[in-house]
N, C-alpha and C positions, 0 to 999 in steps of 0.2 A: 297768801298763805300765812298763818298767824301760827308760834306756838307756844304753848303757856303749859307752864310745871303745873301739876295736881295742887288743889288745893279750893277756896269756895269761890274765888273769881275764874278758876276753869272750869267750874263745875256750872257758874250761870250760864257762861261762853259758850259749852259745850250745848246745854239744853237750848240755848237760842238756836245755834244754829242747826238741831238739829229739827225743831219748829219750822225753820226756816226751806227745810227739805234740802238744807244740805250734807254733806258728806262729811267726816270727822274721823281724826284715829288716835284710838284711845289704848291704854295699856289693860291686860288681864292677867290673869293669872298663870297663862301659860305663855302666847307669844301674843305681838300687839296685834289688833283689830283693827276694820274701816267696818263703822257704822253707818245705820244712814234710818231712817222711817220705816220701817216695814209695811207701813199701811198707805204709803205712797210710791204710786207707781214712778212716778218720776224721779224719786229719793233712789229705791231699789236700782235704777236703772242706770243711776249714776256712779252708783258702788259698782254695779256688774259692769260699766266701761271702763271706770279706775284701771280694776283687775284685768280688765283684757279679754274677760271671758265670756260666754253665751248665757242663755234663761235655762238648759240643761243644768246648770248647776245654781239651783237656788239659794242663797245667804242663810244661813241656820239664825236663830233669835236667843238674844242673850234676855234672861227676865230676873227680877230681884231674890224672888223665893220661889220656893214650891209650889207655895201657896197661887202664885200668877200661870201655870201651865195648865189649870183646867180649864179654862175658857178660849183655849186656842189651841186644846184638841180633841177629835169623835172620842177618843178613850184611853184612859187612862189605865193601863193593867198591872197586875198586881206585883208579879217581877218587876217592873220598872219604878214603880212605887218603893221597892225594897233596895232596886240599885238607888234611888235616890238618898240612900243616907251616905253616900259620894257630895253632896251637893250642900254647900258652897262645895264646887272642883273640876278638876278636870275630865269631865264627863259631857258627852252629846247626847242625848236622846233623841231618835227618831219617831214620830207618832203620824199616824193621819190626823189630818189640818181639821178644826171642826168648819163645815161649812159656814155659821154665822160668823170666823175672825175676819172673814176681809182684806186675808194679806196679800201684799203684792206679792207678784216672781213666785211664788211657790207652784209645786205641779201636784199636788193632793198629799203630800206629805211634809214636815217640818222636823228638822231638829233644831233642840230648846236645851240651853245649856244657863247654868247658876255658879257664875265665877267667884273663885275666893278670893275676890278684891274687892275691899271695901271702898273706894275710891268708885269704883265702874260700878255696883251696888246702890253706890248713893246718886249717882245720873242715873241709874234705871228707875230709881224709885220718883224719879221727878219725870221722865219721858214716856216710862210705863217700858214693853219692852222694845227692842233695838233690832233689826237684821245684820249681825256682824259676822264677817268671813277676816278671814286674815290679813293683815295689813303685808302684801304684796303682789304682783303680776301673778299672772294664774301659768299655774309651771314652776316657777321659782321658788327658793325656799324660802320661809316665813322669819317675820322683822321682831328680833328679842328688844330691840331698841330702837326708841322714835327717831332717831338718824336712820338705820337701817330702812325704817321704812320710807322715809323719805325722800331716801337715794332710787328708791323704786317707782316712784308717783313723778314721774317729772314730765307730765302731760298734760294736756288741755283740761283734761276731767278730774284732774290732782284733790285731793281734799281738802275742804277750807281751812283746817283747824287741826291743829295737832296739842296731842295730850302729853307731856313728858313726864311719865311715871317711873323715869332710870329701865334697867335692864328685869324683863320678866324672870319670874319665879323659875318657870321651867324650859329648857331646851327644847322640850317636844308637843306634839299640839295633843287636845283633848282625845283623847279612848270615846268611839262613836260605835253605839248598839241601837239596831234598828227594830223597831218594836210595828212598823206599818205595816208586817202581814202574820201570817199563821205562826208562825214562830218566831223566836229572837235569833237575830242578825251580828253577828260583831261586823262593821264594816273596816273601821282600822282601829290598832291597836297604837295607841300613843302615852300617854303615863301610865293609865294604868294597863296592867299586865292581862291576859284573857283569864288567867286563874282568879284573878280579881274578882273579875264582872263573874264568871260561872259559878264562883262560891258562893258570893251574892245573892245573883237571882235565883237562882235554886234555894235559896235559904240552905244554905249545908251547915 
């Protein structure tokens, strides 16, 4: 287990190992993340043992812009478009997965989130995107600080690498609206407020 402050020798570190299909935890914008390849099954699989959890809950994908979420899903709708001037933020989007992405662990749908941290930004932009879920045991509460999470990973399937970017921005995790079926979903409500997102996507 290695850990290294933000800056460009954890940013190579980071992108090795995640080449390497291993597991890494890095800071964002709300609380910290376990990374890992999304487009390997054996990367994914290692994040879902981290946490403790089953393939019921798939790892959402962190990606740099906007501009990276049309090619990893069927579609892209107009409300969701419009919640995206949230993004860089704390915001999940839920979309169906397009058939040609390839990802692992997913069950036909994906949420895709654009953190406003420039640090995680700049490893997306060299790895392309990331399946991150929270940097802790599945049940517990989520790690504002890479101690925190590290107090929680103390198992065989631990991550190789840790990011210390100090204490995140926010107390609470991303506000998740699900866009994969007939209508929009809020699934939970965390920075932002529902008046938020329904002001939004409605364009009021």
């Amino acid at each position: 287990m290695t850990v290294l402050r933000m800056g460009d020798a954890a940013l190579e570190a980071a992108a090795q190992a995640i080449a390497a299909g291993q597991c890494i935890v890095i800071p964002t914008d709300t609380v910290y993340g376990i990374a890992a390849d999304p487009f390997s099954a054996t990367a994914v699989q290692r994040l879902q043992d981290a946490k403790g959890r089953g393939d019921g809950f798939p790892p959402p994908l962190l990606v740099a812009d906007v501009t990276d979420v049309d090619p990893l899903v069927a579609d892209f709708p107009e409300p969701a478009r419009r919640l995206a001037r949230y993004w860089p933020g704390p915001l999940t989007l839920i979309f169906r997965a397009a058939t040609t992405a390839s990802l692992a662990g997913t069950i036909g749908t994906i949420g895709i989130r654009v953190p406003d941290h420039e640090w995680t930004r700049s490893l997306l932009r060299k790895t392309g995107p990331l399946a991150v879920s929270s940097a802790n045991l599945h049940g517990l509460p989520a790690a504002s600080t890479v101690h925190g999470a590290m107090h929680q990973f103390q198992t065989a399937e631990s991550p190789a690498l840790y990011i210390d970017g100090g204490t995140t921005g926010f107390p609470a995790p991303s506000t998740v609206v699900d866009f994969s079926g007939e209508a929009m979903v809020i699934r939970r409500v965390g920075v932002l407020t529902t008046d938020d997102i329904e002001a939004v996507a409605s364009d009021a």
